[in-house]
C-alpha positions as CSV (number, residue, x, y, z in Angstrom):
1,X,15.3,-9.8,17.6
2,X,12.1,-11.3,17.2
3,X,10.1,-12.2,14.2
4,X,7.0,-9.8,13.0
5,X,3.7,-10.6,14.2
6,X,1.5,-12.8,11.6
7,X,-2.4,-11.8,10.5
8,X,-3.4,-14.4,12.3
9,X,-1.3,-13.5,15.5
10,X,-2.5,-9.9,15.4
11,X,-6.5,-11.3,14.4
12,X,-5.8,-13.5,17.6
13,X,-4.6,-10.6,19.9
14,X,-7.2,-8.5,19.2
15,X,-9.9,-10.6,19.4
16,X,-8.5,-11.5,23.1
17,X,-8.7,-8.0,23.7
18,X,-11.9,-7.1,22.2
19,X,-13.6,-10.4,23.4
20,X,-14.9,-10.6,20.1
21,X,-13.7,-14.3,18.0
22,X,-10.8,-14.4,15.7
23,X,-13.2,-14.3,12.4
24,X,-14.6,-11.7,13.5
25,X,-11.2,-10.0,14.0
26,X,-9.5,-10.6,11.1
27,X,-12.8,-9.8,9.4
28,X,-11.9,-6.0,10.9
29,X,-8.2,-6.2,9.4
30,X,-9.4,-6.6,6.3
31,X,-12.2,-4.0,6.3
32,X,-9.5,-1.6,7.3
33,X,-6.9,-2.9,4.9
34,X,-9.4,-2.2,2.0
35,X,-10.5,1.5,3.5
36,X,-6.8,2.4,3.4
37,X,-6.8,1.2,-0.2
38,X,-9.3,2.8,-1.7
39,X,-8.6,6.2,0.4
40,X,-4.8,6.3,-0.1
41,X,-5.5,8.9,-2.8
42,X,-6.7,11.6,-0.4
43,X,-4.3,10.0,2.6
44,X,-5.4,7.6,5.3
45,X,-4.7,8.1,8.9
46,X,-4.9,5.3,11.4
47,X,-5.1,7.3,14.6
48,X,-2.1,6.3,16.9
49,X,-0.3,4.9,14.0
50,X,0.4,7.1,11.2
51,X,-1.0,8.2,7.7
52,X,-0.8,6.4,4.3
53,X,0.1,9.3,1.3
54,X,0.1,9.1,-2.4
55,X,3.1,11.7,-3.2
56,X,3.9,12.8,-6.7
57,X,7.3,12.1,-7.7
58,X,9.0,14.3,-10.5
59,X,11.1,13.4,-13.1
60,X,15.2,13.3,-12.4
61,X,18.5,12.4,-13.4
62,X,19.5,9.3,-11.8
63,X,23.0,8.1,-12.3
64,X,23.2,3.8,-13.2
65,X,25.8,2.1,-10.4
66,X,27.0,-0.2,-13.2
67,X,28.4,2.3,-15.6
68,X,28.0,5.6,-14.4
69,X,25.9,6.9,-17.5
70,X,23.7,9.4,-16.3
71,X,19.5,7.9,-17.1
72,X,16.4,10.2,-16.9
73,X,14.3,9.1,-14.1
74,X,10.5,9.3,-14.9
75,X,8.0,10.9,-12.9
76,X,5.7,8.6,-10.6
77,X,3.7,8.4,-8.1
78,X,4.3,6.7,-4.7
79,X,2.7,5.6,-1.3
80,X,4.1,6.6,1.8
81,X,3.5,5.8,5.4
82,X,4.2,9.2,7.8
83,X,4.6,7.4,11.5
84,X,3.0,9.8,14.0
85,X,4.0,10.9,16.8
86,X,2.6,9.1,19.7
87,X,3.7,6.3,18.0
88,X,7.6,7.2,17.5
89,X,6.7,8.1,21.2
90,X,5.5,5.0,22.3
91,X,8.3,2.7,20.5
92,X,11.2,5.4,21.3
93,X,10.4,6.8,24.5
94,X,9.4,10.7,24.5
95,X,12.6,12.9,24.5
C-alpha cells in the first residue's frame, strides 16, 4: 500500500495538469479548504468527490469499556464527509 499524497504532491499534480505553477496551485487548495470551512454549516459539495455535513448528534447512553457503568453521552454536533457516487464508482468499479 502506498503512502497518501502530500499538499505539495497534489499542489504539484495539479499545477502539471492545469499548466498553471505550484503557488498558484496550492494557492487554489487553500481557497477551497477555507470555502469548505466556512460553508460546512449549510454542507459543502465538491462535485465528483462528495459533501462535507454538520449533523446534530443527540444525547445517549453510552456504556464505559473499563467498567461497564452505564455514562450519559452529551449531545454534539459533528462533520461528516458523504462520498458520492461517481467517486465510490471511480475507486470501486460500478457494479
Amino acid at each position: 500500500m502506498s503512502k497518501a499524497l502530500t499538499k505539495s504532491q497534489i499542489a504539484g499534480a495539479i499545477a502539471e495538469k492545469a499548466e498553471i505553477s505550484k503557488k498558484q496551485a496550492a494557492a487554489i487548495l487553500e481557497i477551497i479548504a477555507q470555502l469548505a470551512y466556512k460553508n460546512a454549516k449549510n454542507s459543502f459539495t465538491l462535485p465528483g468527490l462528495g459533501k462535507l455535513v454538520l449533523v446534530h448528534r443527540k444525547a445517549r447512553l453510552g456504556r464505559n469499556p473499563a467498567t461497564g457503568e452505564t455514562i450519559q453521552i452529551k449531545a454534539k454536533k459533528v462533520v461528516k464527509f458523504r462520498v458520492a457516487k461517481a467517486a465510490k464508482d471511480a475507486i470501486l468499479g460500478a457494479k
